[in-house]
CHARMM internal coordinates of N, CA and C (Angstrom, degrees):
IC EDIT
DIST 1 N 1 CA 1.4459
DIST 1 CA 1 C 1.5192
ANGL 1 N 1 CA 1 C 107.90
DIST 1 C 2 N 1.0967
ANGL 1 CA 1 C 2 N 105.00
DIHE 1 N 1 CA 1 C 2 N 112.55
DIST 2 N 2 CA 1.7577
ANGL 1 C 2 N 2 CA 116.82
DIHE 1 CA 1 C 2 N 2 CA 172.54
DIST 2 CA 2 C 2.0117
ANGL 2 N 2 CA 2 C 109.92
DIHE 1 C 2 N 2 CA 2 C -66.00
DIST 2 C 3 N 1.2343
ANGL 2 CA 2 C 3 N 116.50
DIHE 2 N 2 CA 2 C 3 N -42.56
DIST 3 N 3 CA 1.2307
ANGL 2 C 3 N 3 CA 115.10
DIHE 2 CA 2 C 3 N 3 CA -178.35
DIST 3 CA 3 C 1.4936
ANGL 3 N 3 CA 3 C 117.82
DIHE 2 C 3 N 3 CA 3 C -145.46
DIST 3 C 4 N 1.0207
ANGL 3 CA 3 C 4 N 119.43
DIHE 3 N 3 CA 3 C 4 N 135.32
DIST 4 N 4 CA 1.8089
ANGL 3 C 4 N 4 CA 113.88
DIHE 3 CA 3 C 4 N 4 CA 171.90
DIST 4 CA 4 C 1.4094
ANGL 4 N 4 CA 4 C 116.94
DIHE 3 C 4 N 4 CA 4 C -52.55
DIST 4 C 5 N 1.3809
ANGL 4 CA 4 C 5 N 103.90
DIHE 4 N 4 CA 4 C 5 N 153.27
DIST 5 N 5 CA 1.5913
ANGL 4 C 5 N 5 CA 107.74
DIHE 4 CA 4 C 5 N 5 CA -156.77
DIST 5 CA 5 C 1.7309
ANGL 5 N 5 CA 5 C 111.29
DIHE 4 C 5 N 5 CA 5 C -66.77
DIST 5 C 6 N 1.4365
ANGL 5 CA 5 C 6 N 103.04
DIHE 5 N 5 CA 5 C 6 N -21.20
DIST 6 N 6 CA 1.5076
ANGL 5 C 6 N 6 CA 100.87
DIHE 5 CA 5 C 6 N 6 CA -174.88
DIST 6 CA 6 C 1.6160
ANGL 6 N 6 CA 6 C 106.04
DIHE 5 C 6 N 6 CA 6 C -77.19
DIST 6 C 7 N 1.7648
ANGL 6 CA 6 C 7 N 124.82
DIHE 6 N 6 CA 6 C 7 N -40.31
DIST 7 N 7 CA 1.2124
ANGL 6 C 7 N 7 CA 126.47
DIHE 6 CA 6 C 7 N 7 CA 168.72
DIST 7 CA 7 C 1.7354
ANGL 7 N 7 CA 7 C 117.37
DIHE 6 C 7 N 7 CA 7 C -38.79
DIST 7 C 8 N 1.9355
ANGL 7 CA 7 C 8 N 108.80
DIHE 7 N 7 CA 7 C 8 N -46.76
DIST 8 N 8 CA 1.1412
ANGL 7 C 8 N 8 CA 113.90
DIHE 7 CA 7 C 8 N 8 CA -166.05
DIST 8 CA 8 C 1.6913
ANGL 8 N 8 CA 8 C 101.02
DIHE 7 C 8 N 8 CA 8 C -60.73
DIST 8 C 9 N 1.7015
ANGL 8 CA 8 C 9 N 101.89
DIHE 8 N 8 CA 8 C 9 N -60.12
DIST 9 N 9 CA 1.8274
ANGL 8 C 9 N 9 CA 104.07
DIHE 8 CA 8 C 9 N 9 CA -164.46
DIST 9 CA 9 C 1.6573
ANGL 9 N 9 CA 9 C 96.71
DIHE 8 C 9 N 9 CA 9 C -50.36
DIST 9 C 10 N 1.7244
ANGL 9 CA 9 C 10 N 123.42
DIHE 9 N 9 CA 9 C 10 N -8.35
DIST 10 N 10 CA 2.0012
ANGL 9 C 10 N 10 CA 94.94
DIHE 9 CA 9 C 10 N 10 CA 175.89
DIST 10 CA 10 C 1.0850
ANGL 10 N 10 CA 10 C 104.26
DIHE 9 C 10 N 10 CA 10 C -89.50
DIST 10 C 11 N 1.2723
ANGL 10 CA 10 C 11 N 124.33
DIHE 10 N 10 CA 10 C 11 N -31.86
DIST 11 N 11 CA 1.5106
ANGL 10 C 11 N 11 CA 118.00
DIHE 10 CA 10 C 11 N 11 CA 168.93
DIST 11 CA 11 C 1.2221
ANGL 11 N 11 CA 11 C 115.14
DIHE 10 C 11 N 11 CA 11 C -162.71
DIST 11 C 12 N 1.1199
ANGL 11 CA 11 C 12 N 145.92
DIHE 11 N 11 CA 11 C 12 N 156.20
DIST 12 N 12 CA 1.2278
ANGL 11 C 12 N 12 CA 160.51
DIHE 11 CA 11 C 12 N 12 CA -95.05
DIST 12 CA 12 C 1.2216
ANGL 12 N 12 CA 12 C 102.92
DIHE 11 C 12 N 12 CA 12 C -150.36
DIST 12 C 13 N 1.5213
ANGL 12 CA 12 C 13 N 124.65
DIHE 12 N 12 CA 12 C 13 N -46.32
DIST 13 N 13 CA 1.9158
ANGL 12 C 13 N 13 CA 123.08
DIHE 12 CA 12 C 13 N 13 CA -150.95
DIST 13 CA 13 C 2.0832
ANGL 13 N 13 CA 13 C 87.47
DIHE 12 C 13 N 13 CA 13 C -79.01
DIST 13 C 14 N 1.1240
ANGL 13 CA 13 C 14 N 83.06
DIHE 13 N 13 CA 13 C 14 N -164.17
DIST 14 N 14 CA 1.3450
ANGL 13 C 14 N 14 CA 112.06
DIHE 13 CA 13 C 14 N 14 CA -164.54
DIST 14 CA 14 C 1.4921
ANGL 14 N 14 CA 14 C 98.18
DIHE 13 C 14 N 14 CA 14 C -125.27
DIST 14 C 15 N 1.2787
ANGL 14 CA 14 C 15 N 147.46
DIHE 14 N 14 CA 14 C 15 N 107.48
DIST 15 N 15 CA 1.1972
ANGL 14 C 15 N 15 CA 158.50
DIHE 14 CA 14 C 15 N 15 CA -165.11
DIST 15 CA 15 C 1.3786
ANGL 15 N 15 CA 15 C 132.87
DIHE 14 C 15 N 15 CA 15 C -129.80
DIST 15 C 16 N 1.1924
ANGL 15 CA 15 C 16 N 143.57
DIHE 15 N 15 CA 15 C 16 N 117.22
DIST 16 N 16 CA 1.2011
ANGL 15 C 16 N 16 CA 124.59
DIHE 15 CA 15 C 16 N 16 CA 168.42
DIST 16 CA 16 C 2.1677
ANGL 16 N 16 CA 16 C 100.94
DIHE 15 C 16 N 16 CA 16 C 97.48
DIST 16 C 17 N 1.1033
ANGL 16 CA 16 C 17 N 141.47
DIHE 16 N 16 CA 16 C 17 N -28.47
DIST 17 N 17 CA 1.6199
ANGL 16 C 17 N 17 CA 139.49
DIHE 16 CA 16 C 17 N 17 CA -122.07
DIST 17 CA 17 C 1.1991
ANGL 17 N 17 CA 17 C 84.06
DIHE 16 C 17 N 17 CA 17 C -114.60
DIST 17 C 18 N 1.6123
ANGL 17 CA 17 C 18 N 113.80
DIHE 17 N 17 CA 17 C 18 N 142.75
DIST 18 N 18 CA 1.2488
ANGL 17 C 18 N 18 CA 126.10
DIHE 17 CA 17 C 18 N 18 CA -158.12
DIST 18 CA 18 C 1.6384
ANGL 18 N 18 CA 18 C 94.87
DIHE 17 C 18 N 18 CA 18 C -97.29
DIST 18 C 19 N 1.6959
ANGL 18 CA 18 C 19 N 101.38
DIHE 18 N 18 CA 18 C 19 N 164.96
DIST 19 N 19 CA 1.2477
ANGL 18 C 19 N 19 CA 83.15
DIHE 18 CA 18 C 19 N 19 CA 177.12
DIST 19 CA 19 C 1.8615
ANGL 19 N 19 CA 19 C 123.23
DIHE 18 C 19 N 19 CA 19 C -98.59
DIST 19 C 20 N 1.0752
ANGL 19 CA 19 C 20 N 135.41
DIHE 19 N 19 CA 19 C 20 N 150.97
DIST 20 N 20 CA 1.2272
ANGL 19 C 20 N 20 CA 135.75
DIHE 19 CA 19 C 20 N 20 CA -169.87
DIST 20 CA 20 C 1.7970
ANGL 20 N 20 CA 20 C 119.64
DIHE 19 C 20 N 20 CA 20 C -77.16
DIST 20 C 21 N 1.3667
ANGL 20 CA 20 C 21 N 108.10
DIHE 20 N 20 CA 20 C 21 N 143.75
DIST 21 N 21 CA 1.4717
ANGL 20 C 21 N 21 CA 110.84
DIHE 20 CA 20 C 21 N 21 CA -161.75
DIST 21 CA 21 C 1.8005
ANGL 21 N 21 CA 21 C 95.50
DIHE 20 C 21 N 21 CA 21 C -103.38
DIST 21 C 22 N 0.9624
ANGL 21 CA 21 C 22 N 123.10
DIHE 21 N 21 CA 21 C 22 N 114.34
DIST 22 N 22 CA 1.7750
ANGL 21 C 22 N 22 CA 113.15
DIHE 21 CA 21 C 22 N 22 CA -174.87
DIST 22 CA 22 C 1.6143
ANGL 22 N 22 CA 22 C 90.58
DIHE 21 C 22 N 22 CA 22 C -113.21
DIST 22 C 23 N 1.3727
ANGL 22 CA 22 C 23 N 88.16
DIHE 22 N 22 CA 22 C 23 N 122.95
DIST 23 N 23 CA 1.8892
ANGL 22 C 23 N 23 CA 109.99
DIHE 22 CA 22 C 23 N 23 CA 164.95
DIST 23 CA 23 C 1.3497
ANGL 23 N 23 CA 23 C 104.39
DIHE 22 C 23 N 23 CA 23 C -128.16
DIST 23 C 24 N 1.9239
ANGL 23 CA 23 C 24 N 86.88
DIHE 23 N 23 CA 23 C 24 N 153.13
DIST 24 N 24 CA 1.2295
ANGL 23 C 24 N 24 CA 101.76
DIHE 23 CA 23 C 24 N 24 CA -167.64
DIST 24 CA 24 C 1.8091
ANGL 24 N 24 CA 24 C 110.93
DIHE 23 C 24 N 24 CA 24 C -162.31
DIST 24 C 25 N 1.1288
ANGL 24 CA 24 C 25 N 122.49
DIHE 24 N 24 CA 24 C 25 N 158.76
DIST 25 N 25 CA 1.3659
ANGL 24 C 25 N 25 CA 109.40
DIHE 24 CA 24 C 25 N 25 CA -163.04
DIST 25 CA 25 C 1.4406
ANGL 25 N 25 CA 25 C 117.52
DIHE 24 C 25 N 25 CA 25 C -88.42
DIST 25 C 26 N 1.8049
ANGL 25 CA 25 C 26 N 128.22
DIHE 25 N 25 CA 25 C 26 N 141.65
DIST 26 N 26 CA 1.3762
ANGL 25 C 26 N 26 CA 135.68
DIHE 25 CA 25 C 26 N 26 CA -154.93
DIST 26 CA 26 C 0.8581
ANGL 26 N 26 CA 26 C 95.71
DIHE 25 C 26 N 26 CA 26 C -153.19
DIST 26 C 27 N 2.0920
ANGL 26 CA 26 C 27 N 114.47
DIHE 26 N 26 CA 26 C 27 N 113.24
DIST 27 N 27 CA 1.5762
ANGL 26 C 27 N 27 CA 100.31
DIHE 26 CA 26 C 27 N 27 CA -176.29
DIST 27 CA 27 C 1.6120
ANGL 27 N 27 CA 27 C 150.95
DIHE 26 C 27 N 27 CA 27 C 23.71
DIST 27 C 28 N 1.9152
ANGL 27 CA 27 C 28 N 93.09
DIHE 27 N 27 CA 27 C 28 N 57.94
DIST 28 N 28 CA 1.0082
ANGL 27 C 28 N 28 CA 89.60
DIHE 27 CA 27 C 28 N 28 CA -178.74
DIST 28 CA 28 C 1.3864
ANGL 28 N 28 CA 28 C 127.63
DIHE 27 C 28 N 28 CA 28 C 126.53
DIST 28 C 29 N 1.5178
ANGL 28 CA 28 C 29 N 116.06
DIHE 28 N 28 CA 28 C 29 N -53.93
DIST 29 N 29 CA 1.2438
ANGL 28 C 29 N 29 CA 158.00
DIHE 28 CA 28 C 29 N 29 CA -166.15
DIST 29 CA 29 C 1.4276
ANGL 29 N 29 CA 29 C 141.91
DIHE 28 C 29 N 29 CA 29 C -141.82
DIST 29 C 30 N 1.7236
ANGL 29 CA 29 C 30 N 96.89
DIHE 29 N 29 CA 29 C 30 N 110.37
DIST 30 N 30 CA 1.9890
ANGL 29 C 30 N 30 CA 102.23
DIHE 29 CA 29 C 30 N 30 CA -173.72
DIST 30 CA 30 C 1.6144
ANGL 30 N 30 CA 30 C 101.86
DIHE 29 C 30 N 30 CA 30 C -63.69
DIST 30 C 31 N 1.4981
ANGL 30 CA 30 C 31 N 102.36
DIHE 30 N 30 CA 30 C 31 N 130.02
DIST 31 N 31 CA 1.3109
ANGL 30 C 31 N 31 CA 124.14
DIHE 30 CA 30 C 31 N 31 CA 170.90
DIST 31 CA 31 C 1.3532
ANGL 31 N 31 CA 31 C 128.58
DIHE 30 C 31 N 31 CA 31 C -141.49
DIST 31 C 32 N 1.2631
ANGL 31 CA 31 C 32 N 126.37
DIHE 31 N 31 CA 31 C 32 N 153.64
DIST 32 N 32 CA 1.3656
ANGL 31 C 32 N 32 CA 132.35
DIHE 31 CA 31 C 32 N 32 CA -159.06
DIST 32 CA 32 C 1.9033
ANGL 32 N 32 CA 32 C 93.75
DIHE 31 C 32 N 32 CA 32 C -69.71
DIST 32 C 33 N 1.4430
ANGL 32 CA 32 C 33 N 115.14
DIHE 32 N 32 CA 32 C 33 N 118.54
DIST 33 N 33 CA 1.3464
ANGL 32 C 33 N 33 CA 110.58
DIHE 32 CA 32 C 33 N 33 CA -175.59
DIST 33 CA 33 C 1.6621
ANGL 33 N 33 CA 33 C 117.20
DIHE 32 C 33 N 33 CA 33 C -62.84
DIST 33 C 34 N 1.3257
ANGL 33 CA 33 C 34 N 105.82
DIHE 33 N 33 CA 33 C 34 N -11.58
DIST 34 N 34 CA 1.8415
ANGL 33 C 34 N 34 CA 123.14
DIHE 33 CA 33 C 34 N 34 CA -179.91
DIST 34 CA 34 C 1.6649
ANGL 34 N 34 CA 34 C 90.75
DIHE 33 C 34 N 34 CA 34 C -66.50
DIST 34 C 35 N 1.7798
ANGL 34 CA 34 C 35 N 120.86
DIHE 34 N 34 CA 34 C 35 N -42.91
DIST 35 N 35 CA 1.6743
ANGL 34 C 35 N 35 CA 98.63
DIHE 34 CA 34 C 35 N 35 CA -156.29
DIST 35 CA 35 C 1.4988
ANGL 35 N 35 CA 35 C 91.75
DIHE 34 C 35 N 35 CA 35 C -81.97
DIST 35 C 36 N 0.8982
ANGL 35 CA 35 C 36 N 145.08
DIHE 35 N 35 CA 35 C 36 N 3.48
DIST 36 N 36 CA 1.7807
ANGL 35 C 36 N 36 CA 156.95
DIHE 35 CA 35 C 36 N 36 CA 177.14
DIST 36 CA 36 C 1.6428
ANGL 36 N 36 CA 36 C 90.93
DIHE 35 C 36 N 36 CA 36 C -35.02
DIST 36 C 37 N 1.5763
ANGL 36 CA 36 C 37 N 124.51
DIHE 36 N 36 CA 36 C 37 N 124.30
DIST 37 N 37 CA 1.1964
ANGL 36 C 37 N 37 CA 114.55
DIHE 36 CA 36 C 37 N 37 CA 145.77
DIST 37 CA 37 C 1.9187
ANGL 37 N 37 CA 37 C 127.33
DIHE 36 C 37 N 37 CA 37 C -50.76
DIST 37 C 38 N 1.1122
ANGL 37 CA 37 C 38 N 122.49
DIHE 37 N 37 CA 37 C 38 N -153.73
DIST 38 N 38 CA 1.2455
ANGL 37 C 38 N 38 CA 110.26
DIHE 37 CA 37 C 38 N 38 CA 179.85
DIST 38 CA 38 C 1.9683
ANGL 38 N 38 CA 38 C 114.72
DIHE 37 C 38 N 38 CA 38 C -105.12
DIST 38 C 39 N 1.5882
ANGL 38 CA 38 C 39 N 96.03
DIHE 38 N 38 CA 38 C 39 N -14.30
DIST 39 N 39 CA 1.4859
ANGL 38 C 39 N 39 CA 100.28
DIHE 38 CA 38 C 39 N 39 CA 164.22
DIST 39 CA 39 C 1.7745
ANGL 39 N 39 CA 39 C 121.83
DIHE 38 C 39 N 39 CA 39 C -55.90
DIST 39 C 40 N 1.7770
ANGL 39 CA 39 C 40 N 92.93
DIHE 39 N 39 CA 39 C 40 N -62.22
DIST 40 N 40 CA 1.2184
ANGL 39 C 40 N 40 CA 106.64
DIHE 39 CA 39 C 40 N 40 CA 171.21
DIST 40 CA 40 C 1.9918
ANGL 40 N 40 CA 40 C 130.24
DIHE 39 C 40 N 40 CA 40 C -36.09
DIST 40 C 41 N 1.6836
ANGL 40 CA 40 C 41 N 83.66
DIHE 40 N 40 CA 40 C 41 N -58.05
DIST 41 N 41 CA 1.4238
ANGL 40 C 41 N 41 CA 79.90
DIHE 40 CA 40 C 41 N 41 CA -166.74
DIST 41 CA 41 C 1.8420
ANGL 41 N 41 CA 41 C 110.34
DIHE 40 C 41 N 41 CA 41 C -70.60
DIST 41 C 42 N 1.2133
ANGL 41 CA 41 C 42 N 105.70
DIHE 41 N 41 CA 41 C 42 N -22.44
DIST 42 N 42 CA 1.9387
ANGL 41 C 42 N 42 CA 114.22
DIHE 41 CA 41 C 42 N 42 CA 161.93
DIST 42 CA 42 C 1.4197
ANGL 42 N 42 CA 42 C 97.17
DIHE 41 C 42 N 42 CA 42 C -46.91
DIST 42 C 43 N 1.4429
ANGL 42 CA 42 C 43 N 136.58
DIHE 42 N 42 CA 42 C 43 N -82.96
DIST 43 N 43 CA 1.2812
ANGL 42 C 43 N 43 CA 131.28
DIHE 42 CA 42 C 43 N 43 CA 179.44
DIST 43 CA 43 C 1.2743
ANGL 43 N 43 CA 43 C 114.44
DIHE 42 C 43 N 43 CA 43 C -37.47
DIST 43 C 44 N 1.0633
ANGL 43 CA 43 C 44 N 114.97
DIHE 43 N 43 CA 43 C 44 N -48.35
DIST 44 N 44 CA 1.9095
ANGL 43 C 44 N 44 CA 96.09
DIHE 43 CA 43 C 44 N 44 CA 171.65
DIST 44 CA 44 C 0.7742
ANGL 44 N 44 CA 44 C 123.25
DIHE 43 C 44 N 44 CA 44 C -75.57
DIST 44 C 45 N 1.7494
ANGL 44 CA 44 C 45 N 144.71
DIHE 44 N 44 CA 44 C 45 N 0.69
DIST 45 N 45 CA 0.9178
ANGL 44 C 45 N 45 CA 134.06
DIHE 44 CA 44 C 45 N 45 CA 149.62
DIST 45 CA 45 C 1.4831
ANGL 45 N 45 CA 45 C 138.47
DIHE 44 C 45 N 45 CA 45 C -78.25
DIST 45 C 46 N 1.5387
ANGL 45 CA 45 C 46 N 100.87
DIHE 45 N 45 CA 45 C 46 N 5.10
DIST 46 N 46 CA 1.2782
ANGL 45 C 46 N 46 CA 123.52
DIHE 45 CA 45 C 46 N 46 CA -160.41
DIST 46 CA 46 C 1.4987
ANGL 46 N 46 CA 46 C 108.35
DIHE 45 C 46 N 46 CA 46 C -120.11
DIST 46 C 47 N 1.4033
ANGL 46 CA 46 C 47 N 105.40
DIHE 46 N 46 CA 46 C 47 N 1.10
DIST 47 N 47 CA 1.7717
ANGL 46 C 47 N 47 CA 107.88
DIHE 46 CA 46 C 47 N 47 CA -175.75
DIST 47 CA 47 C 1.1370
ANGL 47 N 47 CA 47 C 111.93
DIHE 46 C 47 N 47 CA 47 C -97.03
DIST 47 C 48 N 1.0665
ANGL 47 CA 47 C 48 N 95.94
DIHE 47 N 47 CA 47 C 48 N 156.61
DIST 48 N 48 CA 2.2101
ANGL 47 C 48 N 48 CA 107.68
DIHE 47 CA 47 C 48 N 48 CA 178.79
DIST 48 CA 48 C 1.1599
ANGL 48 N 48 CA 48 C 116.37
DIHE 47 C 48 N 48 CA 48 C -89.80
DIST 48 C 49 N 1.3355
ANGL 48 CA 48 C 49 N 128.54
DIHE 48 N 48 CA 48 C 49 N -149.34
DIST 49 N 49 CA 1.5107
ANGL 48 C 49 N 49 CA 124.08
DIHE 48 CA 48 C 49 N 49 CA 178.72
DIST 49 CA 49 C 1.6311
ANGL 49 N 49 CA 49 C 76.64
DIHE 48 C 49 N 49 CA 49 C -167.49
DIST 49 C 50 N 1.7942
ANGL 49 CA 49 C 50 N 119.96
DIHE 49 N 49 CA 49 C 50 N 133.35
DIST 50 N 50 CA 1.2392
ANGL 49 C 50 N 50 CA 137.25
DIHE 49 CA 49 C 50 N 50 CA 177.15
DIST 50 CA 50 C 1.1655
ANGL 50 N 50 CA 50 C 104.53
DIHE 49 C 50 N 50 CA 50 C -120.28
DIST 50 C 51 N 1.3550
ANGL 50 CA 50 C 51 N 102.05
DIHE 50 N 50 CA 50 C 51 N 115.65
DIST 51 N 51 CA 1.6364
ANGL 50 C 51 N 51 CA 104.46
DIHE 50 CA 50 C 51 N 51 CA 172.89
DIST 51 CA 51 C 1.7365
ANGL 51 N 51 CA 51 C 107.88
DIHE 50 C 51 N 51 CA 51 C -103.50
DIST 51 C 52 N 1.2908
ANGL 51 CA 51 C 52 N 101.55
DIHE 51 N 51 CA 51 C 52 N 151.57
DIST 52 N 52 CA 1.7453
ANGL 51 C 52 N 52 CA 108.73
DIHE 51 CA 51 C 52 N 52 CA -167.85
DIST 52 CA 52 C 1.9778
ANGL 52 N 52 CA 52 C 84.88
DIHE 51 C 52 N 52 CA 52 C -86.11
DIST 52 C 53 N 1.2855
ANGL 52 CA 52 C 53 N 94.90
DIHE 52 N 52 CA 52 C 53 N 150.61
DIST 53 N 53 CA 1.6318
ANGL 52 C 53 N 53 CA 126.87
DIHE 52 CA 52 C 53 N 53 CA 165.43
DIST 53 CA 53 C 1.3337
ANGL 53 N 53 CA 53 C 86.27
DIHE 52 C 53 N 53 CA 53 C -69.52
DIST 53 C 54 N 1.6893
ANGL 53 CA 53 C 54 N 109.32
DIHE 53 N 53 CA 53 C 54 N 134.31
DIST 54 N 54 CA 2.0316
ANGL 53 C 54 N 54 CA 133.60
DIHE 53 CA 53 C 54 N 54 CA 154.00
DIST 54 CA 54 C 1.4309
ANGL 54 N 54 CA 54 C 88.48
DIHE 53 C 54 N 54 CA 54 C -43.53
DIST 54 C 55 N 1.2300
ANGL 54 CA 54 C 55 N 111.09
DIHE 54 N 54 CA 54 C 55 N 148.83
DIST 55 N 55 CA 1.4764
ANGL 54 C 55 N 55 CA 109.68
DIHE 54 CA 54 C 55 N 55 CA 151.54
DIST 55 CA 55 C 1.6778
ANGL 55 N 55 CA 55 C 101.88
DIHE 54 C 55 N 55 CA 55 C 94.55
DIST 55 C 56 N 0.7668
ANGL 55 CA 55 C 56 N 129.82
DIHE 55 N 55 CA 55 C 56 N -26.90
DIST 56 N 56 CA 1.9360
ANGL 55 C 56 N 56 CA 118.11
DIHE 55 CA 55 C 56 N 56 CA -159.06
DIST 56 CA 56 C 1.4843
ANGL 56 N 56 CA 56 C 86.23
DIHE 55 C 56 N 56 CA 56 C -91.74
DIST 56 C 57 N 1.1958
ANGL 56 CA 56 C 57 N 106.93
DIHE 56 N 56 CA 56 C 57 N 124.55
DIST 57 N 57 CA 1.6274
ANGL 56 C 57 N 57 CA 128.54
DIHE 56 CA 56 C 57 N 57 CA 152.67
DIST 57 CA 57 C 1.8167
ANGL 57 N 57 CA 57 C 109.37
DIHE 56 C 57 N 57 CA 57 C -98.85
DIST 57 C 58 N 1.2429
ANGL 57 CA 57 C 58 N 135.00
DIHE 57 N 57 CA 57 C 58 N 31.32
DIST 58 N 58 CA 1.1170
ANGL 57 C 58 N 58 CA 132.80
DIHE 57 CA 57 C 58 N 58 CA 152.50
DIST 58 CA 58 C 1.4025
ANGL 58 N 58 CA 58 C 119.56
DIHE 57 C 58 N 58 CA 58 C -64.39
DIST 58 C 59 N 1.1592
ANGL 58 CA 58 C 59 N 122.51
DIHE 58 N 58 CA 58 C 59 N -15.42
DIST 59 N 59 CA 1.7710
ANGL 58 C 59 N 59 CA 125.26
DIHE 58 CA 58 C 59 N 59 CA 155.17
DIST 59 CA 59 C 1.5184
ANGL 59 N 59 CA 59 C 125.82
DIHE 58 C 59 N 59 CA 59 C -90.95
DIST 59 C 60 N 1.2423
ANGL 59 CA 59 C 60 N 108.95
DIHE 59 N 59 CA 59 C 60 N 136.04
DIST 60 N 60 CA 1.5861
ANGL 59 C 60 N 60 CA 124.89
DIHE 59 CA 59 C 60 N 60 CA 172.34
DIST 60 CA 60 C 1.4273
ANGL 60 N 60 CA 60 C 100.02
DIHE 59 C 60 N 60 CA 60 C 28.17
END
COOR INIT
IC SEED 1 N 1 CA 1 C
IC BUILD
């Protein structure tokens, strides 16, 4: 939620909101996903997110 519902019904736009820095890890190293060459940031747009099954003790 960008704004509480009473803010939204006065108005609607998006005003004032800074913009957001998304890091994320690249060989190795958290980095600002903006300094991403143009390979990189394709791969991050292209990754999944794996969540482990409740229950699996197949780790440590």
């Amino acid at each position: 939620m960008l704004k509480c519902d009473k803010c939204f019904a006065e108005n609607k736009a998006l005003n004032n909101f800074r913009k957001c820095e998304v890091y994320s890890r690249v060989v190795g190293y958290i980095r600002p996903v903006e300094q991403w060459h143009k390979g990189k940031k394709q791969e991050y747009g292209e990754r999944q997110e794996y969540i482990m099954p409740k229950g699996d003790s197949s780790c440590c």
